[in-house]
C-alpha positions in Angstrom: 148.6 125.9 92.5 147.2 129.5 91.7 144.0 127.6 90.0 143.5 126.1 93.4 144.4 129.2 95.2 141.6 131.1 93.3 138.9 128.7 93.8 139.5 128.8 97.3 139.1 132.5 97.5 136.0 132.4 95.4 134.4 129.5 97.0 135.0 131.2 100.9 133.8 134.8 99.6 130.5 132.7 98.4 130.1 131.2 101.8 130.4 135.0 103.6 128.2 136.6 100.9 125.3 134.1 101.4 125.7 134.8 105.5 122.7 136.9 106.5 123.0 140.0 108.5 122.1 138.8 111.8 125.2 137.0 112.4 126.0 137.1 116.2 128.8 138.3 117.8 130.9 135.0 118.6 133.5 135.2 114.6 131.9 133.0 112.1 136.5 132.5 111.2 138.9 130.0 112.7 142.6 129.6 112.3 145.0 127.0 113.0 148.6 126.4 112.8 150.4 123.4 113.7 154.1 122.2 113.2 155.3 118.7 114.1 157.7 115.6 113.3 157.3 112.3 113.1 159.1 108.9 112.6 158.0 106.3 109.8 159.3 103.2 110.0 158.3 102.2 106.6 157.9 105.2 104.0 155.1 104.6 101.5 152.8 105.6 99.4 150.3 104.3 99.3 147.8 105.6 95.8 150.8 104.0 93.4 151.7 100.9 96.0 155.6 102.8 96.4 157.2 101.0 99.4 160.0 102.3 100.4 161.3 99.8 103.4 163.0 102.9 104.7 162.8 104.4 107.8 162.8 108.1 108.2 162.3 111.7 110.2 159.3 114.2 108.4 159.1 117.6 109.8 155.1 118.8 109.6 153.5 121.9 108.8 149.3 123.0 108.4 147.7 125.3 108.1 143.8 125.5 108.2 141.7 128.0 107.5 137.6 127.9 108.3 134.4 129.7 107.9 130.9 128.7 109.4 127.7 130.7 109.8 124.6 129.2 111.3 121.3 130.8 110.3 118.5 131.4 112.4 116.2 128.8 110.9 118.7 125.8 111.3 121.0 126.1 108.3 124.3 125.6 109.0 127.2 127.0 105.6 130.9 126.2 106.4 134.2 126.6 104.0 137.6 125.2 105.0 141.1 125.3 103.3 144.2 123.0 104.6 147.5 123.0 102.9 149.5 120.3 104.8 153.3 119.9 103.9 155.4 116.9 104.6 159.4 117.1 104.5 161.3 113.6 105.1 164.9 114.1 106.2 166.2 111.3 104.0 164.0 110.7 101.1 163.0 113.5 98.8 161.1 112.0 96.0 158.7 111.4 99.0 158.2 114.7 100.0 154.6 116.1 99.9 152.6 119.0 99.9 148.6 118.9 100.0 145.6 121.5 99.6 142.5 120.3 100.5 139.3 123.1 100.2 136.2 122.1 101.4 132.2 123.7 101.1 129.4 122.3 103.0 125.8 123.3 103.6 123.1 121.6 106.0 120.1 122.0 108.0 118.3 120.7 110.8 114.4 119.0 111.1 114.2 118.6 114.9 116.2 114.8 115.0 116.8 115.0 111.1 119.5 116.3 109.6 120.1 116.6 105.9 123.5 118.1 104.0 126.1 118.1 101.1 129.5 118.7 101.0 132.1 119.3 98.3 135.9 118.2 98.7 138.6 119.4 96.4 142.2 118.0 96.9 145.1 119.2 94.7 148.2 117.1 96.1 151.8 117.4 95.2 154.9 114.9 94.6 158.3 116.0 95.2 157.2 119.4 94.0 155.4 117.6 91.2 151.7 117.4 89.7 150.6 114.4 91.7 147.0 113.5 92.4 143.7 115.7 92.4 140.3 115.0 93.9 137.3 115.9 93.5 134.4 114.7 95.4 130.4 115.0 96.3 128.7 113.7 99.8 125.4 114.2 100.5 124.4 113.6 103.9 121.7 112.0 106.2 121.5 112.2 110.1 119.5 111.3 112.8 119.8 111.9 116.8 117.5 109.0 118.5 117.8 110.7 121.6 120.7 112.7 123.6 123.0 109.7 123.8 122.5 107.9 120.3 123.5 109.2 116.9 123.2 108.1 113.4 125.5 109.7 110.5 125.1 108.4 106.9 127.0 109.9 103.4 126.9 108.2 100.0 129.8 109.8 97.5 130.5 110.8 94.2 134.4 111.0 93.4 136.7 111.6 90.7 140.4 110.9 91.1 143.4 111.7 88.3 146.8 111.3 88.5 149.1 113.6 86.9 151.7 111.3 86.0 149.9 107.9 85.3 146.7 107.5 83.7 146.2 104.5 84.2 145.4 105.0 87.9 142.9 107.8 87.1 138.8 106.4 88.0 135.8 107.4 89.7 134.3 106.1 92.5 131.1 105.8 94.5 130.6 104.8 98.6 128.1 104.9 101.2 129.4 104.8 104.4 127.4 104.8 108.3 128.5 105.5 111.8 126.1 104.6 114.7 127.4 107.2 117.9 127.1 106.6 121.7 127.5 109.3 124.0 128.4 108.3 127.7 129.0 112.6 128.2 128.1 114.2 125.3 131.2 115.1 123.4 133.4 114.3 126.4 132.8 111.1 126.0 132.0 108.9 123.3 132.1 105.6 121.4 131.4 105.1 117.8 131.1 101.9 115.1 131.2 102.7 111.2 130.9 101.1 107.9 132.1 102.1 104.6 132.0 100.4 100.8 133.4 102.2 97.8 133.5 100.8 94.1 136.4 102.4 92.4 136.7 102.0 88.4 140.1 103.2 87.3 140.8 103.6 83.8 142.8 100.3 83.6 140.8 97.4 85.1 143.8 96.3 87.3 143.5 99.2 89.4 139.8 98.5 89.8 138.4 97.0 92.9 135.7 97.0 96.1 136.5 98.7 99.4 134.6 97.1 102.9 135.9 99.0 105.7 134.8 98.9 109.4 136.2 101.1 112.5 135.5 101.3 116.0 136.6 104.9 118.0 136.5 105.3 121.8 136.8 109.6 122.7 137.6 110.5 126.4 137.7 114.2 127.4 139.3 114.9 130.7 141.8 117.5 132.4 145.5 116.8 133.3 146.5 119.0 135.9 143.3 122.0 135.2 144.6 121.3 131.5 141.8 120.2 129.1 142.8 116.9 127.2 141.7 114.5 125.0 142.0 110.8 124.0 141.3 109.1 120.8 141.7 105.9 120.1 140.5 104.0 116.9 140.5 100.2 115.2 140.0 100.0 111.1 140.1 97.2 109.5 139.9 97.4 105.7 139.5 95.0 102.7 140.0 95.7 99.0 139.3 92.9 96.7 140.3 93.7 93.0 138.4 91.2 90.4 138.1 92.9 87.1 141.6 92.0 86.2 144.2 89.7 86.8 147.5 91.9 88.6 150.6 91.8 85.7 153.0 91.6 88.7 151.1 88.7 90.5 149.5 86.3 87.6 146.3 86.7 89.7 143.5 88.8 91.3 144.9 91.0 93.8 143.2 91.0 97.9 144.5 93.4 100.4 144.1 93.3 104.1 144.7 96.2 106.2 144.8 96.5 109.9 145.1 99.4 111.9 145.7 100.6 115.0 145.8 105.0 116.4 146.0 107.0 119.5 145.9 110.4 119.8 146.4 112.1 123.0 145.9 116.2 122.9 146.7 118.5 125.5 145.4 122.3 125.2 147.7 124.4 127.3 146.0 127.8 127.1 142.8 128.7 125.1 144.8 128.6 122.0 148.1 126.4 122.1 148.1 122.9 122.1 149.9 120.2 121.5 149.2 116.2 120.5 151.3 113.0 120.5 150.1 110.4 117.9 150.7 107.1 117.3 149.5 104.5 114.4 150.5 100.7 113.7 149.7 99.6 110.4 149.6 95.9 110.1 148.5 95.5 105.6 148.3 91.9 104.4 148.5 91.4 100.5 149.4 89.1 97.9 151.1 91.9 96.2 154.5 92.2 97.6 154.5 96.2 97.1 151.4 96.4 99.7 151.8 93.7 102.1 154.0 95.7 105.1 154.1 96.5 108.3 154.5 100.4 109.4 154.9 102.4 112.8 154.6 106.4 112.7 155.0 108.0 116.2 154.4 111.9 115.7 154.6 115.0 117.8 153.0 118.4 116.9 152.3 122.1 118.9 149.4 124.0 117.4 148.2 127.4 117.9 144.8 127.8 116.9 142.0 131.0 116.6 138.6 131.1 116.7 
């Protein structure tokens, strides 16, 4: 926890030491703080396949912390750290508590944009040791014109678990999104792609990720108050051939549905609020990950820019 604590400090202090001088007035920080609930009908989790076939109450706390500066020749530096705590109300040992810091540079060609982005993620298990991340993305961009946009990353990651070794691999993904804006940001519509290959240290845990979601983004007013709408289809497959599953006597598939909606509602300049909802619909021949799951969640934010 301090390790993590420190690298974050160093890593933001970098990001405002390599900020030029003629920063403009508008504050290169912003600040967010959010507590919520929510209801899981089916508590899992999913990195170790732990189904739970519980249903539960989490109370919701984050808090985000972010720093940007734009250059004057099209450079954009950014640093952001998240720590994100989940308490459930009836099972402890699936109580969690994340910290996520994130560095990313990039700059601009007229339509061409090219960046990199570091991700560290130290996450914790019932107050224990749990799972840590680290990953690489560089990034390529293109605007076709006002209303089309192109996003592309390939990534580099590295993923241990505390407790089981076994789990521990690396990984390496390419992913695209092709963007249509009806309104500019107001309104939008977006189709992506992703593949990862993740070798774990035990060949059972190995396996190929194809993953496709569609996202439809509405901005609008309620009443003078500025809202938003997201809604979002993904549908995921993981096929594991390197090794036949102990528990199954075969090679393991997985296929994941899901379904999210998001509806945010900013009440003044800086309190909001959001009601979520996501259906999970996973398909497997492993008993532990075929389920079904409903979350409905609640949250007010406060946020400072």
């Amino acid at each position: 926890m301090k390790r993590f604590a420190c690298l974050a400090s160093c890593l933001l202090s970098l990001v405002m030491i390599s900020a030029d001088s003629n920063a403009s007035d508008e504050s290169p920080w912003d600040f967010a703080f959010e507590l919520g609930a929510e209801d899981d009908s089916n508590v899992v989790i999913e990195d170790t396949d732990q189904t739970s076939n519980t249903d539960s109450t989490n109370r919701q706390y984050k808090l985000a912390l972010g720093y940007k500066h734009k250059t004057q020749n099209n450079t954009t530096m950014s640093a952001n750290y998240t720590y994100f705590n989940k308490d459930y109300e009836s099972i402890d040992t699936y109580d969690s508590d994340i910290h996520m810091l994130s560095v990313k540079t990039s700059h601009k060609f007229d339509a061409v944009k090219v960046g990199i982005a570091a991700l560290f993620v130290d996450s914790n298990l019932n107050s224990q040791d749990f799972i840590q991340v680290k990953k690489i993305s560089p990034s390529l961009s293109y605007f076709f014109n006002k209303t089309n946009y192109f996003h592309s990353t390939v990534s580099f990651a590295d993923k241990d678990f505390e407790f089981d070794d076994d789990r521990s691999a690396t990984s390496q993904g390419v992913s695209m999104s092709l963007y249509h804006f009806f309104n500019g940001l107001n309104h939008y519509i977006s189709a992506g792609f992703k593949f990862k290959d993740e070798s774990a240290n035990d060949a059972e845990y190995s396996y190929n990720m194809f993953e496709y979601k569609l996202s439809y983004v509405y901005r609008s007013k309620l009443f003078d108050f500025p809202s938003k709408l997201d809604l979002s289809y993904r549908l995921q497959k993981r096929i594991y051939e390197e090794e036949f599953n102990a528990d199954i006597g075969d090679f393991r598939h997985d296929k994941r549905n899901q379904l999210a909606a998001t509806y945010r509602l900013d009440w003044t300049q800086n309190w909001y609020s959001e009601i979520d909802v996501t259906r999970n619909l996973n398909e497997s021949n492993l008993a532990a990950a075929d389920y079904d799951q409903t979350k409905f969640g609640f949250l007010v934010g406060y946020k400072l820019k």
